[in-house]
Structure formats: structure tokens, C-alpha cells
C-alpha positions, -999 to +999 in steps of 0.1 A: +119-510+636+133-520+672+148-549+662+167-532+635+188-504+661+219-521+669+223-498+707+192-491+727+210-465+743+224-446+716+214-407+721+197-405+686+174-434+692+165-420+731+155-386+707+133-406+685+117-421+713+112-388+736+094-375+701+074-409+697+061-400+737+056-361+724+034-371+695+014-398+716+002-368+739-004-345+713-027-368+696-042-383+724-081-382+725-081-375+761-055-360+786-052-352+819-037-322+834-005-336+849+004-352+812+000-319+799+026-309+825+046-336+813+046-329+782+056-295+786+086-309+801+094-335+777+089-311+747+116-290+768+141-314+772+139-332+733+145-296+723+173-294+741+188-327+735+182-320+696+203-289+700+229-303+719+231-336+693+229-315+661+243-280+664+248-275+629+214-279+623+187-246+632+160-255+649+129-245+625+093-223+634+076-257+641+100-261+672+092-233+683+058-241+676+057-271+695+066-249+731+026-236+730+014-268+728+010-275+763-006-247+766-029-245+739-045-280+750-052-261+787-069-233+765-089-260+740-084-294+748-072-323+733-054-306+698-062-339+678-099-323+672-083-292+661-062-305+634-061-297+596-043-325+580-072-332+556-073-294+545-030-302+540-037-327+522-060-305+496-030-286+496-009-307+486-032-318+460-030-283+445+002-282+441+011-313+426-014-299+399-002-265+400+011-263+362+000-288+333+031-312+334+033-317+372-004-326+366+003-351+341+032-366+358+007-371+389-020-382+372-002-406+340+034-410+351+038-440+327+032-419+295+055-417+267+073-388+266+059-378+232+020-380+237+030-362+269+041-337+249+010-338+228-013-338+253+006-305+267+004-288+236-038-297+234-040-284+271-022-248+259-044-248+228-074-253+247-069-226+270-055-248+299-027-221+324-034-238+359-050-261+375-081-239+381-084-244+347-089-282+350-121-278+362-140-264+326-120-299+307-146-322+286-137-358+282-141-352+247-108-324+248-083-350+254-094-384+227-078-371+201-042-376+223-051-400+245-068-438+251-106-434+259-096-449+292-063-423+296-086-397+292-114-409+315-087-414+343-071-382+339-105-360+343-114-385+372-082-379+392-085-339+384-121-342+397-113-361+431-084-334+440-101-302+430-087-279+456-115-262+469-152-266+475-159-232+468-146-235+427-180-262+418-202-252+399-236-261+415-246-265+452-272-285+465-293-286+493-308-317+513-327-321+540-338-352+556-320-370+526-340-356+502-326-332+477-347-298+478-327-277+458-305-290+430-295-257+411-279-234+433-249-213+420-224-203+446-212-209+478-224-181+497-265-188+489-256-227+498-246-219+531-275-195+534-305-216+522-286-245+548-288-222+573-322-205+566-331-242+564-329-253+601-353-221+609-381-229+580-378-267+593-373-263+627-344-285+625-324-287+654-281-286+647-265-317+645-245-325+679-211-323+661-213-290+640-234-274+669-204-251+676-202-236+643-237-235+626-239-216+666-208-191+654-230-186+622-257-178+638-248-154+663-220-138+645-228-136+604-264-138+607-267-117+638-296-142+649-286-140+692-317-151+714-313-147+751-333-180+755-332-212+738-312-232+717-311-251+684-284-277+696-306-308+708-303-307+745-291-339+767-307-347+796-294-343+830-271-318+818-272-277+824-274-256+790-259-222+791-274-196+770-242-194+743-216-223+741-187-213+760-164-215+731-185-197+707-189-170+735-152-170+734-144-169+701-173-137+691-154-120+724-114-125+711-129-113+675-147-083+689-116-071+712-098-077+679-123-053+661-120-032+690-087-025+692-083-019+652-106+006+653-086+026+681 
């Protein structure tokens, strides 16, 4: 892309680059205090220079947005472990199904306009009004419209971008890589029988979902031991009683609760 800007120094390009340095630090995996300060400085300045290069054009809530950055690393670190592009991304998903022909324009953008129009009146007929409704489709709904290998490609694609976890129809529960319960019907008893599971077991949390099988603990299953830990301890290194950001998070939730209640 450098070789294709005809003057280094043009303002524009010097903006692109002050946000290429922005989004470097943002994402970074580690950073130290004085880049943060940086970075609040550069975030200052490419606001500015936008402003002054585009006046006509608003600057929008993620601008404004971008200002707590700097300080929301100091409060949680590095914001790359805090992001929630793959939950965008189900998002998007969603809406690109949200009604029956964005769904098949996603999903079979090369079919003639007429079994398009087919297959729309079959969805309708079958009950089909969102894409919620994608879920309860049978291969078998759609043959008499489409190829066998149209239909099996259309009920794949619906399958793989099913918005939400919590819309399956069966849970199941594994432990040690062994399937132990293959039958269980919502969401809420799925997360209970996991949980209830590392007690029964004495199975200690994994190192990376320590944090918040700790806020389910402590918080929804009011399980809060003054000693001792279910997150496997390193050695050499001190343990406090509660994980300082769970601690955190049960104390900004409770003044929240608090102050509602006034």
C-alpha cells in the first residue's frame, strides 16, 4: 500500500499512519505504562488532526470512545483480551439472516430468481417469519424446491451461524472427554450440572476460565470460602483468597445494587 501513495507527506496519509500507531497499542499483547501515556497523546492529537482535515464530517461515539482507552488499559490491562469481535461477528451473522430473502441471498446468491421465489413461498407455508425459525427446518422441507445438495448447504450454513448458544436444543456435559450427560434441555441446568461438576469431581478450574467459573461461584452460587481455591495454584507464587478482579467486579456490582436500592 506504501508504494501506491504518490506524497509521503500528504496530511491524510500522516492520519492513516497516527491511526495504524493507535491500533498497534490497542491491540498490543503487552504494554508498558509510558506507551499508554503515549497513546493517550496520540489518540489526542489524530482527533484533532481529523477535525481539522474534515470539518464537515462529525466525529462519531466511537471517537469519543477511543479517549477512555488509555485509561481503561491502566484499569484492566492490555484491551486485546477484552475484545468481542467473535460475539460481532455472531451478530452480524443474525442479521444477514434476519428475514427469509436476506437469508437466501447469503446463503445461495447464485439462484434463479424464480426457485428463489419458490423456495420463499415454501418457507412462508412452512411457518418460516425469522431466522429463529431456521432452527426447527428438516432437510426434507426444502427437496421439493431445491437440489438435494442446495438443500443440504442451505440447512448447513443456517446451522453454522445460528446466533446464539442459548437457542439448541440439547446440552451436554463432559468431563475428562467423556460425555456424561447427553440429554440436557436448557441452558441454565448445563451451566449448573458444569459447575456442580467440578465439586462432585473435585476438578480443579481450568487456568483460563479461572476468573469466571470464580464470579460464578462466589456471586450466582453464593459458594465464598475464606480458604482455599479451585484455580490450580503455581508454585512460587502468593494466592490471595478472591482473584482481585473478581473481588472487583462482585464490589462495582454490589455498590451498584446499593445505590439502586437507596
Amino acid at each position: 500500500m506504501c508504494d501506491k501513495v504518490k506524497e509521503p507527506t500528504d496530511d491524510v496519509w500522516q492520519l492513516t499512519l497516527q491511526l495504524k500507531d493507535i491500533v498497534e497499542l490497542i491491540c498490543a499483547q503487552k504494554i508498558s505504562l509510558p506507551e499508554v501515556a503515549y497513546l493517550d497523546v496520540l489518540i489526542q492529537e489524530y482527533l484533532a488532526c481529523r477535525f481539522s482535515l474534515f470539518p464537515g464530517h462529525r466525529l462519531k461515539p466511537k471517537h469519543h470512545y477511543l479517549r477512555h482507552y488509555p485509561a481503561l488499559i491502566l484499569k484492566f490491562g492490555p484491551l486485546i483480551r477484552l475484545w468481542t469481535m467473535r460475539f460481532e461477528k455472531m451478530g452480524d451473522s443474525e442479521l444477514n439472516t434476519s428475514n427469509i430473502s436476506n437469508a437466501i441471498d447469503a446463503v445461495l446468491p447464485e439462484l434463479p430468481i424464480a426457485t428463489k421465489k419458490s423456495l420463499e413461498d415454501t418457507l412462508k407455508s412452512l411457518g418460516v417469519e425469522s431466522s429463529e425459525d431456521f432452527r426447527f427446518l428438516q432437510e426434507s422441507d426444502l427437496t421439493a424446491v431445491l437440489k438435494p445438495i442446495q438443500a443440504r448447504k442451505f440447512m448447513s450454513v443456517l446451522k453454522e451461524t445460528r446466533p446464539s448458544c442459548y437457542a439448541a436444543d440439547r446440552f451436554m456435559l463432559s468431563v475428562d472427554r467423556k460425555i456424561v450427560n447427553d440429554d440436557i434441555t436448557t441452558f441454565i441446568a448445563a451451566v449448573s450440572l458444569m459447575f456442580g461438576s467440578y465439586y462432585c469431581f473435585n476438578i480443579h478450574y481450568p487456568t483460563e476460565l479461572a476468573s469466571v467459573l470464580e464470579f460464578l461461584q462466589r456471586c450466582l452460587f453464593i459458594i465464598n470460602p475464606e480458604k482455599g481455591t479451585k484455580v490450580v495454584e503455581k508454585k512460587n507464587k502468593k494466592r490471595l483468597p478472591v482473584n482481585p478482579r473478581v473481588f472487583t467486579l462482585i464490589s462495582d456490582l454490589s455498590d451498584y445494587e446499593w445505590r439502586e436500592t437507596l
